[in-house]
N, C-alpha and C positions, 0 to 999 in steps of 0.2 A: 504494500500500500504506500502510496506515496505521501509525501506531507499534506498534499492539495485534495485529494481523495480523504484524508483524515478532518479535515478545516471544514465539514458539511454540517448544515442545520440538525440532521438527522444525532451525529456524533457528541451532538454537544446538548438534547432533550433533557439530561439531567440536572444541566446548569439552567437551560429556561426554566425548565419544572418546579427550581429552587428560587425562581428571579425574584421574590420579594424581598427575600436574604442576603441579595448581592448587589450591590452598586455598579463596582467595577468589575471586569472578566480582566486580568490580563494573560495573555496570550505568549506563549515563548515559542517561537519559532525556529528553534535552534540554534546555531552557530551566527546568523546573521536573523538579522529582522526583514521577516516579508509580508505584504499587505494580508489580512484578508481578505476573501473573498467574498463580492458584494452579498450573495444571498445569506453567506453567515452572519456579517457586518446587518442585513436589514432584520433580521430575524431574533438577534440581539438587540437591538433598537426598538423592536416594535413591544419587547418586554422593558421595556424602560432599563437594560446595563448597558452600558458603558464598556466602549471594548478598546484595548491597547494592545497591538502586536508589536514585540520586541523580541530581543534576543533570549534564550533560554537563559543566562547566565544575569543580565539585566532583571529581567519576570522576576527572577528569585527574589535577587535584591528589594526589587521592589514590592515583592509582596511583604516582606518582612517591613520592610517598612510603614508602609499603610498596615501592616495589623497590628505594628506597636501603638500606631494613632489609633486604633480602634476602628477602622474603618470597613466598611462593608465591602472588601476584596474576596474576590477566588482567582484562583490563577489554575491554566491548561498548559501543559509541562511538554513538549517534544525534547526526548531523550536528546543530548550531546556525545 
């Protein structure tokens, strides 16, 4: 499976399922940051989270960070 075949609405029901729980999605994309892909990007939207793709190694950082603030993060992890 590729990264782009992983990045589908389908893949990620368990985070909308959750979406009153979550503010932000961040997204770690691996080695490099690459967009999402529009139907995930609207499909996250249309649950009211907030979606950030970046690097898997940034994601990290940064969820740690928003959950020492307390903030209503989940983070989607592709292995490095």
């Amino acid at each position: 499976m590729t990264m782009e075949d992983a990045l589908t609405p389908e893949h990620f029901q368990r985070v909308i399922a959750e979406a009153a729980e979550i503010e932000v999605l961040l997204v770690g994309t691996g080695t490099e940051m690459r967009p999402l892909p529009a139907a995930l990007k609207a499909a996250l939207r249309a649950e009211q989270i907030s979606s950030d793709p970046m690097s898997t190694g940034a994601a990290v950082r940064t969820f740690n960070i928003m959950l020492s603030e307390s903030r209503a993060v989940a983070a989607a992890l592709i292995a490095v």
